[in-house]
N, C-alpha and C positions, 0 to 999 in steps of 0.2 A: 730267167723267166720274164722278168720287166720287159728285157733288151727286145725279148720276142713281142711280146705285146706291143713296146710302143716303136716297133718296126712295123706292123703290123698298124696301128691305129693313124689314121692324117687328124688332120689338123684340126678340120672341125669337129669331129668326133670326140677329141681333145678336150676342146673349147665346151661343148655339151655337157661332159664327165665334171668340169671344171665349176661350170655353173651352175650344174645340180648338188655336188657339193657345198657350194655356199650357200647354195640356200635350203638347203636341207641346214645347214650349221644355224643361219638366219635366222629359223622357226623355231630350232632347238632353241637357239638361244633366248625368242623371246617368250617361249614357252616356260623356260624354267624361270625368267625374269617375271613374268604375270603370276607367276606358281608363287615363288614369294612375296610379289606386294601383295597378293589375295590374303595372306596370313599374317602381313604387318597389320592392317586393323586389329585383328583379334589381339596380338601381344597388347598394342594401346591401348586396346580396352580394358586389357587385365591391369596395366599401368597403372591406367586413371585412373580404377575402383582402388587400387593400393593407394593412390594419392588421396581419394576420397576421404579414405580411413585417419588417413596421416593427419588432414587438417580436422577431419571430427575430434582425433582424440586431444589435437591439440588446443580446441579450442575450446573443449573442457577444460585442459587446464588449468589453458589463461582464464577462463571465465571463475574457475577453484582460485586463483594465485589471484586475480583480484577482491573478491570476495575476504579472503585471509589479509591482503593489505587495507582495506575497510575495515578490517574489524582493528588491526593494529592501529591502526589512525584514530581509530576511537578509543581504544586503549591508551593512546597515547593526546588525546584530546582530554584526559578523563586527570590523567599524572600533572597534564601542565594545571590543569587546574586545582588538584589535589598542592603542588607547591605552589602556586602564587595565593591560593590561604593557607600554606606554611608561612609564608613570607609576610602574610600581612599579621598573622598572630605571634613569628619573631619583632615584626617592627612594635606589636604594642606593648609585649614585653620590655623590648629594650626601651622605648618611649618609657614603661612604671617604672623601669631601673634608674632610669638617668632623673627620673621623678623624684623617688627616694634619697638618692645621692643627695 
């Protein structure tokens, strides 16, 4: 049935068939190409708001896990000081001992 046809068809006829094919592919193609980028914004935007979340919650954190090394810092501001008047009430101790001796 081809053989019949393209016995049948010349050249420019051919040629016509030939280029409305491509460009009928051409349109398709860039139709479905616009169809997608039209729907890539929306994915990023869902992105984003997912990222949004990611940095709020983590900057609770961090602002929680500073907050908690503040207070250890003072807790530990509160020890050194707690031993260096251990330390000064061993030294007067051992100053009465060596006193006594």
């Amino acid at each position: 049935m081809t053989t019949v046809l393209a016995a049948d068809t010349g050249w420019p006829e051919a040629a016509i068939a030939i280029a409305g094919i491509a460009f009928i592919t051409i349109v398709l193609s860039v139709t479905i190409w616009q169809a997608f980028a039209t729907g890539r914004p929306g994915l990023m935007g869902r992105r984003d708001k997912e990222y949004r979340k990611l940095v709020d919650e983590l900057t609770t954190v961090q602002q929680d896990t500073t907050a908690e090394l503040q207070k250890a810092n003072e807790a530990l501001a509160q020890l050194r000081a707690q031993i260096a008047e251990l330390e000064r009430g061993i030294s007067e101790v051992d100053r009465v001992l060596k006193a006594v001796e």
